[in-house]
C-alpha positions as CSV (number, residue, x, y, z in Angstrom):
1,X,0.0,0.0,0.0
2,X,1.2,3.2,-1.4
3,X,1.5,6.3,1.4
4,X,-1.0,9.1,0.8
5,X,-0.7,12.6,2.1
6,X,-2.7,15.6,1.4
7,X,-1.0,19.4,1.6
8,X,-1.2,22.3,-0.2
9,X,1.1,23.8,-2.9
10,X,3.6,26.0,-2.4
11,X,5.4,26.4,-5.4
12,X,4.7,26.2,-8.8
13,X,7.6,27.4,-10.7
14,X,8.9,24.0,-12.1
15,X,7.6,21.9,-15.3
16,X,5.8,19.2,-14.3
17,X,6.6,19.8,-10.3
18,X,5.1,21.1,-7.7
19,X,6.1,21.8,-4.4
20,X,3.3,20.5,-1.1
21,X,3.4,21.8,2.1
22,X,2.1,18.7,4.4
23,X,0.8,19.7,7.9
24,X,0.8,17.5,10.8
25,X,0.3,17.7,14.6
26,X,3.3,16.8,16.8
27,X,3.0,16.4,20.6
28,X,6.3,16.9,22.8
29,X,7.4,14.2,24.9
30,X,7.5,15.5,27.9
31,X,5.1,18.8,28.0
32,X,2.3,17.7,25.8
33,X,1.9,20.4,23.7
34,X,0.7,19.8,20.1
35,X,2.9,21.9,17.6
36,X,2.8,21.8,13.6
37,X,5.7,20.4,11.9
38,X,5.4,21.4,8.2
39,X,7.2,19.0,5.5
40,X,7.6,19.5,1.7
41,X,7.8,17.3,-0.8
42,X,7.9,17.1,-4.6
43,X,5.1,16.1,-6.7
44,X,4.6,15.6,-10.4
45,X,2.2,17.3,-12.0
46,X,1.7,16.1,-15.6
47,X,-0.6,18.7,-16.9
48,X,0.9,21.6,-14.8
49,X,-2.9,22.7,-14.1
50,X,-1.9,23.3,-10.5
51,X,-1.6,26.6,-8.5
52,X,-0.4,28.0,-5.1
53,X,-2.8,27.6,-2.6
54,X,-4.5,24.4,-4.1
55,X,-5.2,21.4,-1.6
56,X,-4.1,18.5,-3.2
57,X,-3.8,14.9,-2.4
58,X,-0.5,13.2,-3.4
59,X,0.4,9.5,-3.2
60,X,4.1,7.7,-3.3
61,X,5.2,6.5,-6.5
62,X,7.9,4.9,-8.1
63,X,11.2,7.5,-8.2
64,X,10.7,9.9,-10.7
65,X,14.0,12.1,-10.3
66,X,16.1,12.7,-7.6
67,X,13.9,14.5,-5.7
68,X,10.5,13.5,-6.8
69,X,9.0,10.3,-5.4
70,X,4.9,11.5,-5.1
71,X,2.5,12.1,-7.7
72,X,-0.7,14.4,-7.6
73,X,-3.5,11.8,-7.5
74,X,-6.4,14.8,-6.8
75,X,-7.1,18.5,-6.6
76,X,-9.2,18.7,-3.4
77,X,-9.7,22.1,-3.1
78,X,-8.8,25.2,-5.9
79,X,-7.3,27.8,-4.7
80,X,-9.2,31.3,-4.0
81,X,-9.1,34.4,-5.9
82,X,-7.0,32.8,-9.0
83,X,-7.2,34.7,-11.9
């Protein structure tokens, strides 16, 4: 089973790659407070239809370059005020 993450994009400045932004909760060991801890990663994007600000969902795939190992399986959400 393939890991799946959803984030939103951060960068769009590549051909066929975007840059997510994956949020998750963190608690600390000894205090218990919940913080975010923020990850990229690189996703391909075949169509390069994706803007900033879009939540996607992304899922592993096989290696695609050196940096790239998720693909853009869905657009959940567009983003707002995109011309």
């Amino acid at each position: 089973m393939s890991k799946s993450l959803t984030g939103t994009v951060v960068s769009n400045k590549m051909d066929k790659t975007v840059i997510v932004a994956v949020e998750r909760l963190k608690s600390h060991p000894l205090y218990k407070k919940r913080y975010k801890v923020t990850a990229r990663y690189a996703a391909h994007d075949e169509a390069n239809a994706l803007q900033v600000g879009d939540k996607v969902e992304i899922v592993e795939s096989r290696p695609i370059s050196r940096r790239k190992h998720f693909v853009v399986s869905k657009t959940i959400q567009k983003a707002r005020g995109v011309k």
